[in-house]
N, C-alpha and C positions, 0 to 999 in steps of 0.2 A: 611627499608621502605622509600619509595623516598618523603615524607613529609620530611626527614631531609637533601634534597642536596642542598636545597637552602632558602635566605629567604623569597622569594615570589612563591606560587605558583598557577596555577588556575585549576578549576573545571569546566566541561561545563555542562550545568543543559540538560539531552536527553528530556525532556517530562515539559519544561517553560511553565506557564500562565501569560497572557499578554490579559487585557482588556482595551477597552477604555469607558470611559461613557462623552457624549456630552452633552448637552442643555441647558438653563437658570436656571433649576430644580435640576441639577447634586448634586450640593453641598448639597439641604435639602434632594435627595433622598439616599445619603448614608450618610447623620446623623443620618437619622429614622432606616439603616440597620444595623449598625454596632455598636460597643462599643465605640470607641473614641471619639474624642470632633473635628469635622473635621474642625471648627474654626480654630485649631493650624496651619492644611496647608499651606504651604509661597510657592512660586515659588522655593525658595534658599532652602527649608527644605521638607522631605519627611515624610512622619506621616505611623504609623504602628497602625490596628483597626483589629478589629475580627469581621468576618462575623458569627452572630447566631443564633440556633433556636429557636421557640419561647418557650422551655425550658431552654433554656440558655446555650446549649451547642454547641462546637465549627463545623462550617459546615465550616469554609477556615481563614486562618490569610491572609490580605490583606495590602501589601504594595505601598501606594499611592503617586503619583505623582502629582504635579500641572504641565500641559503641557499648559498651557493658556487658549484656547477654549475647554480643554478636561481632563480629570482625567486620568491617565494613572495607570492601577492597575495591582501590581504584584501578583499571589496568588499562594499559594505550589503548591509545582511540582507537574504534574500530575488533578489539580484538577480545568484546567481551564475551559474546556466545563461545568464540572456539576457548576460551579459556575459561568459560564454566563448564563445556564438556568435556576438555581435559580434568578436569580437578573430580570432577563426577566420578568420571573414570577410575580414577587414582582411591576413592573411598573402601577403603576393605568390610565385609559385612559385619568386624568387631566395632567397624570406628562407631563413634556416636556424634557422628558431623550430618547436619544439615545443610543445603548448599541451595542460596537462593540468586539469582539473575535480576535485581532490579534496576537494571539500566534505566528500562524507561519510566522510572519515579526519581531519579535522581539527574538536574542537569549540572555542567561543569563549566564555568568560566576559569576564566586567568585573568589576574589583576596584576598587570604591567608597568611599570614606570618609577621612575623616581618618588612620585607624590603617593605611595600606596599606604603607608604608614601615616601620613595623616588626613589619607582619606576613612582608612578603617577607624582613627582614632574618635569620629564623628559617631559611630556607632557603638565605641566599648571603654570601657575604663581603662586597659591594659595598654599602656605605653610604650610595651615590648613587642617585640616580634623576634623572636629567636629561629633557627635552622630549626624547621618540624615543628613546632609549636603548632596548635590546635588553639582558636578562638573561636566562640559562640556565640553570634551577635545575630540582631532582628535587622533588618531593611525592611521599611513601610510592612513592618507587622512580619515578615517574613523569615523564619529563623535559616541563619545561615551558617557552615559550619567553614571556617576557614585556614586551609593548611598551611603555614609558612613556608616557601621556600625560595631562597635569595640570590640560588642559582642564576632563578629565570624569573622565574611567574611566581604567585599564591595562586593555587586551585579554591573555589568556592563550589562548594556541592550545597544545591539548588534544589528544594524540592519543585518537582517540574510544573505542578498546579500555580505556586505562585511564582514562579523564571520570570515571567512577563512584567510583574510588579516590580524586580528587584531590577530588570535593567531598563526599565523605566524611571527609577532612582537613580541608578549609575549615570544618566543621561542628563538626568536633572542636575547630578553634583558637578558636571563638566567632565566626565571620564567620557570619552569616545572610542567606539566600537573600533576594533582592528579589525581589516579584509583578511581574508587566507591566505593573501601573498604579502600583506604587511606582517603578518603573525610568523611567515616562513623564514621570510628576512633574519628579523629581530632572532628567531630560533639558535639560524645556520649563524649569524655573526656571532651568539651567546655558547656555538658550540657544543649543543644538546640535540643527541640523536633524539630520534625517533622511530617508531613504529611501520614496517614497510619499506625500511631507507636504512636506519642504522642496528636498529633492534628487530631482529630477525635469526633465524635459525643458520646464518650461515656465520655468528659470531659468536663467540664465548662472551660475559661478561667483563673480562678480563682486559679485553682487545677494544673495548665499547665503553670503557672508561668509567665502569662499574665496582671497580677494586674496593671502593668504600662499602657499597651494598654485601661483600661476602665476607663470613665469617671465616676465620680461623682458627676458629676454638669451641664450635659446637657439636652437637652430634653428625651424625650421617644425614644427607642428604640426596636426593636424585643429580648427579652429575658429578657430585663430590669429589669422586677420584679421578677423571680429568679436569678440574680447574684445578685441582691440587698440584698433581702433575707439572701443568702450567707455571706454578709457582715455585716448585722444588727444585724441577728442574729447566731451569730459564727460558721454559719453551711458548711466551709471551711474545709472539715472532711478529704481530701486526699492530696496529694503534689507531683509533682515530684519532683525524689533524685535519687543518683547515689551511684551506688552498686558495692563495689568491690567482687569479689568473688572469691572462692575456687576453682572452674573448671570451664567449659565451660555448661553455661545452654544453654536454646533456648526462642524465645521470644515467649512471651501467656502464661508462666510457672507460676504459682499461687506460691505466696510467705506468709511463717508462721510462725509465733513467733516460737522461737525451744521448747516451752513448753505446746503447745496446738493445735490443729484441723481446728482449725477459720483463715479465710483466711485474709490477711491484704493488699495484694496489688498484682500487674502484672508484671512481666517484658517487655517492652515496646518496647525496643533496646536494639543491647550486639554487643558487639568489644573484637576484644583479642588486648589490647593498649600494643604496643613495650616498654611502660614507669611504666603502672601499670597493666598489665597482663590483663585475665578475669573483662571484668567490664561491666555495663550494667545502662541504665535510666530504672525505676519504677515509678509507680504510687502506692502509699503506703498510706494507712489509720494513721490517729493520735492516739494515739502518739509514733506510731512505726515510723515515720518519720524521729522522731529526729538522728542527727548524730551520729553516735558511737553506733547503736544496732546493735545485731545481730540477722539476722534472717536464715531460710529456705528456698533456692528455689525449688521446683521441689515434688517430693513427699515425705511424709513425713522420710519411711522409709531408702530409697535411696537418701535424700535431699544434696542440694548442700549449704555449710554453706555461710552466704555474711555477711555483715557489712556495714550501711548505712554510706556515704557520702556527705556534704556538694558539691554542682555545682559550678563552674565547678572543676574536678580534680586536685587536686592539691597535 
């Protein structure tokens, strides 16, 4: 698997969102949108919020930039048009927000591996890299702005004119390009959903392991009173978790205790990992959740046996 030739590698994202929102209004109109507390925003720090419906569940995870005159949002791959027409939508004719779509001037890698910290360190004085942190560094003349995060990846937002110089650098430094099925791997064993699979409208952020992303101490938001609900009253009834398993399932596979008929969860994503074989992210009812059960995927009679795991793999 070419995740193991080196210790940096990156990913170029084919289908980036990239919006910007302008005007004196910006800041209260994505407090009232989203889950987090957008107070936190610093120029030096990048905040991560969920954009939801007014059920509470998840329509885009939105990663925010202070750009000065403008909020610079990143949202999963693929889901930047429907989530600039959402947000359009949502603008009342007092606000004084501007709302622009510049997906295609901005592209997005991921800087993967172990070595990323002193491959960035080649480009910047800064010896840190903290959770969220923002650096602003040039590659072969090229500014790049780079969001920390240790979860997974660092996101680098590219202006798309010079993309081609900057991973012609990357190339040169010894970082090696990840495929779409070495990048899925790496995801599902790190235990971060995504867009299509785990982040999607049939999940709260609550269930999708998003608890950090939502405030509990700010004003009203779109969904506000069911995720609250969710928390008040223990009605947090699903989880994502990661499933090692016996063979090769498919995702959308309905998963079942191996002693009964009653469905307990979905599989969501699936990787065959070079480290721990068949394994796959679920969405799992309580308290089948918990780690070390074992369940069913697939049909009952022909089912594929798994056994719940604690995120990310290990």
């Amino acid at each position: 698997m070419d995740t193991l030739k080196t210790k940096t590698a990156y990913f170029l994202h084919s289908d980036p969102g990239f919006l910007r929102i302008s005007g004196e209004d910006r800041h209260s109109f994505l407090q009232r949108q989203t889950t987090n507390n957008i107070d936190l925003l610093t120029p030096n720090r990048s905040l991560v919020t969920v954009l939801t419906s007014p059920a509470g569940r998840i329509l885009d995870v939105l990663w925010v930039v202070d750009e000065g005159e403008t909020f610079g949002i990143i949202t999963l791959p693929g889901q930047g048009q429907d989530t600039f027409n959402y947000l359009r939508s949502r603008i009342f004719f007092m606000d004084k927000v501007s709302l622009e779509d510049a997906s295609q001037d901005i592209s997005q890698v991921d800087l993967i591996g172990t070595g990323i910290n002193d491959f960035l360190q080649g480009f910047s004085e800064n010896k840190s890299s903290r959770e969220g942190e923002l650096q602003n560094i040039k590659i072969s003349g090229v500014p790049v702005t780079v969001l920390c995060n240790k979860k997974f990846a660092h996101r680098m937002l590219i202006p798309t004119a010079g993309r081609e110089q900057v991973t012609e650098e990357l190339i040169l430094k010894g970082v090696d390009q990840l495929s779409l099925e070495s990048y899925e791997i790496l995801r599902i064993e790190a235990g971060i959903p995504t867009a299509r699979h785990e982040l999607t409208d049939d999940y709260t952020p609550l269930e999708t392991g998003f608890d950090w992303a939502v405030s509990d101490n700010k004003g009203c938001y779109t969904g506000q009173e069911v995720i609250a609900r969710q928390v008040n009253y223990d009605k947090i009834t699903r989880k994502l978790v990661g499933l090692k398993l016996g063979d090769l399932a498919q995702i959308g596979d309905t998963i079942y205790p191996p002693d009964t008929q009653q469905p307990v969860g979905k599989v969501t994503s699936l990787a065959v990992s070079p480290q721990f074989g068949p394994v796959a992210l679920a969405i799992v009812k309580r308290p089948f959740y918990e780690a070390g059960n074992e369940l069913v995927v697939g049909e009952k009679s022909e089912g594929i046996l798994a056994k719940t795991v604690e995120l990310p793999f290990n």
